[in-house]
Structure formats: structure tokens, C-alpha cells
KEZA-440441 format. One record per residue (C-alpha): chain; x, y, z; residue number from 0. Coordinates in nm, 3 decimals. Example, Ala and Ser with C-alpha at 12.3 -4.5 7.8 and 13.67 -1.06 7.14 Angstrom:
// residues 2
A, 1.230, -0.450, 0.780, 0
A, 1.367, -0.106, 0.714, 1
//
This chain:
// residues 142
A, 0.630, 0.361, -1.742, 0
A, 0.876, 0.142, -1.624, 1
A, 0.747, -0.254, -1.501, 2
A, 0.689, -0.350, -1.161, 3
A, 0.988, -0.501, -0.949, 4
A, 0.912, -0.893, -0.914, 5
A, 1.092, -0.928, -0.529, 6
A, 0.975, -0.894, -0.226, 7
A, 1.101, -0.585, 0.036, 8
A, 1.415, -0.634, 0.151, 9
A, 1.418, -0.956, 0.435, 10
A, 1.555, -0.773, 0.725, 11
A, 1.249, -0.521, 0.687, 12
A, 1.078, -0.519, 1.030, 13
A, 0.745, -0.523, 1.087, 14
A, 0.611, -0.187, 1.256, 15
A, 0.249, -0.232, 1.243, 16
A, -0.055, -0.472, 1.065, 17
A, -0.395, -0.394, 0.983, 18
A, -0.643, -0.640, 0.844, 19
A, -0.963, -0.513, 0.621, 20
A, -1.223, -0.753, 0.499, 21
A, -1.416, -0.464, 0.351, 22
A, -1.387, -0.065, 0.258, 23
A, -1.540, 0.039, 0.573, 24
A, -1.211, 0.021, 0.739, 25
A, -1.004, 0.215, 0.519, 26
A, -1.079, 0.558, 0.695, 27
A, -0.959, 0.412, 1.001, 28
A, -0.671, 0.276, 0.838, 29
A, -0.529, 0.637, 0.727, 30
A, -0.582, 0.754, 1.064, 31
A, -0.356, 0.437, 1.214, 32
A, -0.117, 0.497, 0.923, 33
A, -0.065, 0.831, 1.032, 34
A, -0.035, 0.761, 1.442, 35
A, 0.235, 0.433, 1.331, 36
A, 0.428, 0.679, 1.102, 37
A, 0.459, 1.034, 1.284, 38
A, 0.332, 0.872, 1.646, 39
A, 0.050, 1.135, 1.685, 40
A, -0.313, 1.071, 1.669, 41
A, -0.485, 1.240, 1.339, 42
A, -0.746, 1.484, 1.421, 43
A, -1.062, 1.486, 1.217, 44
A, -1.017, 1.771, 0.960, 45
A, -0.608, 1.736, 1.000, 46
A, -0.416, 1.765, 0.718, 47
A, -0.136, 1.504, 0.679, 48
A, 0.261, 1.589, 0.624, 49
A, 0.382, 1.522, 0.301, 50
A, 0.525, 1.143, 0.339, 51
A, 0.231, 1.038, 0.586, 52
A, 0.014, 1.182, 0.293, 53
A, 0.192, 0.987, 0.015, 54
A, 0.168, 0.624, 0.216, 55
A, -0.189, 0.661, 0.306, 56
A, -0.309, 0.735, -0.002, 57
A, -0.103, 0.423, -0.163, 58
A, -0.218, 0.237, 0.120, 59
A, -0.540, 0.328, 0.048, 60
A, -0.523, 0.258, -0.333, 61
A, -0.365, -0.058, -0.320, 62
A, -0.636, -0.176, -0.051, 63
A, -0.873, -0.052, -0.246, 64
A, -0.771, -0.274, -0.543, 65
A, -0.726, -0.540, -0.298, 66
A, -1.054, -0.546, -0.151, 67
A, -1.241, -0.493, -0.522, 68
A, -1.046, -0.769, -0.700, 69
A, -0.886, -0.996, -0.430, 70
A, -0.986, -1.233, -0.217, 71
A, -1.040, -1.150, 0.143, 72
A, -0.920, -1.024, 0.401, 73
A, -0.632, -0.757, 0.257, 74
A, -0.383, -0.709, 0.522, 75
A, -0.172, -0.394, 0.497, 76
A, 0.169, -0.406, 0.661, 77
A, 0.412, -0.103, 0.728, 78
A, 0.762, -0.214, 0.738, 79
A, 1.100, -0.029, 0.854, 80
A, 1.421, -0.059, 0.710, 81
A, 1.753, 0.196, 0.764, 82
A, 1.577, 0.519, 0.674, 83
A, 1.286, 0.375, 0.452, 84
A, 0.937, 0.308, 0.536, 85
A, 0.751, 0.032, 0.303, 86
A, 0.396, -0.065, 0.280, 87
A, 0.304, -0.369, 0.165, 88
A, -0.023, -0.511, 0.086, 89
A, -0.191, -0.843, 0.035, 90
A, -0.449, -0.988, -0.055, 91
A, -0.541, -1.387, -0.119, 92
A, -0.587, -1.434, -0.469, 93
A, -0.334, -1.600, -0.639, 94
A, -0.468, -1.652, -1.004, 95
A, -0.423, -1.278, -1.092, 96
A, -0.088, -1.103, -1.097, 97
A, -0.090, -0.661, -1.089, 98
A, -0.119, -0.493, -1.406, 99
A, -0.043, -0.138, -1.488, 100
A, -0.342, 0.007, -1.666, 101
A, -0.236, 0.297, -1.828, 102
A, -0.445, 0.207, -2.135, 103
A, -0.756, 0.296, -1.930, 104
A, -0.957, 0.637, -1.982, 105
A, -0.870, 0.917, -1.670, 106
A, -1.163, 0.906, -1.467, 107
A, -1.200, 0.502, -1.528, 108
A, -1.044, 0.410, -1.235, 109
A, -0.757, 0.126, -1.214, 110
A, -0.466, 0.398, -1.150, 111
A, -0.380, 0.283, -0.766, 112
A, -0.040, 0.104, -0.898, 113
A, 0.028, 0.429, -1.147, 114
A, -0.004, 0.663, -0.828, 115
A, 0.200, 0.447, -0.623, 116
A, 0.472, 0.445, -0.872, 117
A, 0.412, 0.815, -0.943, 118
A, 0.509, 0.901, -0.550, 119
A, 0.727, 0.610, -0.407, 120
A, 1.108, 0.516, -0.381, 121
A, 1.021, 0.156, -0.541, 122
A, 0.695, -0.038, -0.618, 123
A, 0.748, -0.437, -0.647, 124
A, 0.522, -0.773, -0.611, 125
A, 0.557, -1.102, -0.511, 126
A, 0.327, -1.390, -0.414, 127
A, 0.376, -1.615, -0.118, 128
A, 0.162, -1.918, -0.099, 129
A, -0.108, -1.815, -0.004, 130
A, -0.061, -1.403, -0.075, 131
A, -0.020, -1.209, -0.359, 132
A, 0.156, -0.874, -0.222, 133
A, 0.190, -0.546, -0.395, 134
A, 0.445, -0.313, -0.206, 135
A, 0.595, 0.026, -0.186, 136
A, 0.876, 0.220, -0.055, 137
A, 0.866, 0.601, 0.098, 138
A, 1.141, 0.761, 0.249, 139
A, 1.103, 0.837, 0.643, 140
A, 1.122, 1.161, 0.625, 141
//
């Protein structure tokens, strides 16, 4: 499995949308906000999701996941735009850990959200600001 990319997205990424999560209650509603910021329709309980909006909510949802177990609060998830790209970035505020790739870890163990998000995305890369330690990915926008 090849490392994670240590660099942010690329600078002139805009910001589409932000959500902020200070525990897994919200992450429902953040696949259902994922889905209205990336097709523009509202998801209807029971709806299944296209392929892409699919693939970034359930990194979104893995990477928050992590977040929220092993960060510090709050996580805030961030879809960005760039040419025909869509990237996701999350953060969280705890700074003394850097992402590992567990693939040492039993299936059913848990600790595969960066595996799956390098599994179905463009790019995966991390970076730390200074007060932020981001994980993000890259989907294509269509």
C-alpha cells in the first residue's frame, strides 16, 4: 500500500461547503448534506446514493469517524472544488498524533477508514496546520 501524501490540497481549492461535528450523532446528517452540496438534491430517507456521492460520504464518514474517536474536538469536514475534482478534507485538533495506515490489524478490528479512502479516491494526503491535523481526499466530480 503505497504512504500517505504529506501536502495539503491544492491552494486554489475553493471551499464549497463546512460542517462541524463534536460527536457521532451528526454524521447521519452529514451524508445527507454531503449528498445535497455534491449532486444539489435533497437525499430521501431510504435513497440510494450515485456512485461518487457514495464514495465521499462514506470517506467522509470514516475519516470523521476516526476523527471524533481519536481526535480532539470538534472535527470539521470540508468539501473543496478544484477544475473537475471534488476533495474532502477533514480535521480534527490533535496535533501529537499523525495518521497511520493499519493494515496490520485483524478484518473486522476496525481502523480501516484511511485503507478505504485510499481504496476509492483520486489521492489521499495529510497535513497539520497549527492548530489542525487534516486528513484529505480527492474524488472525481463525476
Amino acid at each position: 500500500m503505497a504512504p500517505l501524501l504529506t501536502s495539503p490540497p491544492p491552494p486554489e481549492a475553493t471551499e464549497l461547503r463546512r460542517w462541524e461535528l463534536a460527536d457521532p450523532a451528526g454524521l447521519r446528517a452529514l451524508r445527507a448534506s454531503l449528498h445535497e452540496a455534491v449532486t444539489g438534491e435533497e437525499l430521501l430517507d431510504g435513497q440510494s446514493l450515485d456512485e461518487v456521492p457514495e464514495l465521499i460520504a462514506l470517506v467522509a464518514t470514516e475519516l470523521a469517524t476516526n476523527a471524533l474517536k481519536h481526535g480532539i474536538p470538534p472535527t470539521i469536514i470540508r468539501l473543496l472544488t478544484i477544475d473537475e475534482s471534488l476533495i474532502l478534507d477533514v480535521a480534527d485538533h490533535d496535533l501529537s498524533t499523525i495518521p497511520e495506515l493499519s493494515d496490520t490489524r485483524p478484518m473486522g478490528a476496525g481502523g480501516r477508514g484511511l485503507q478505504i479512502a485510499m481504496a476509492v479516491s483520486l489521492e489521499v494526503g495529510w497535513y497539520a496546520t497549527d492548530r489542525t491535523k487534516n486528513i484529505w481526499a480527492s474524488f472525481p466530480r463525476r
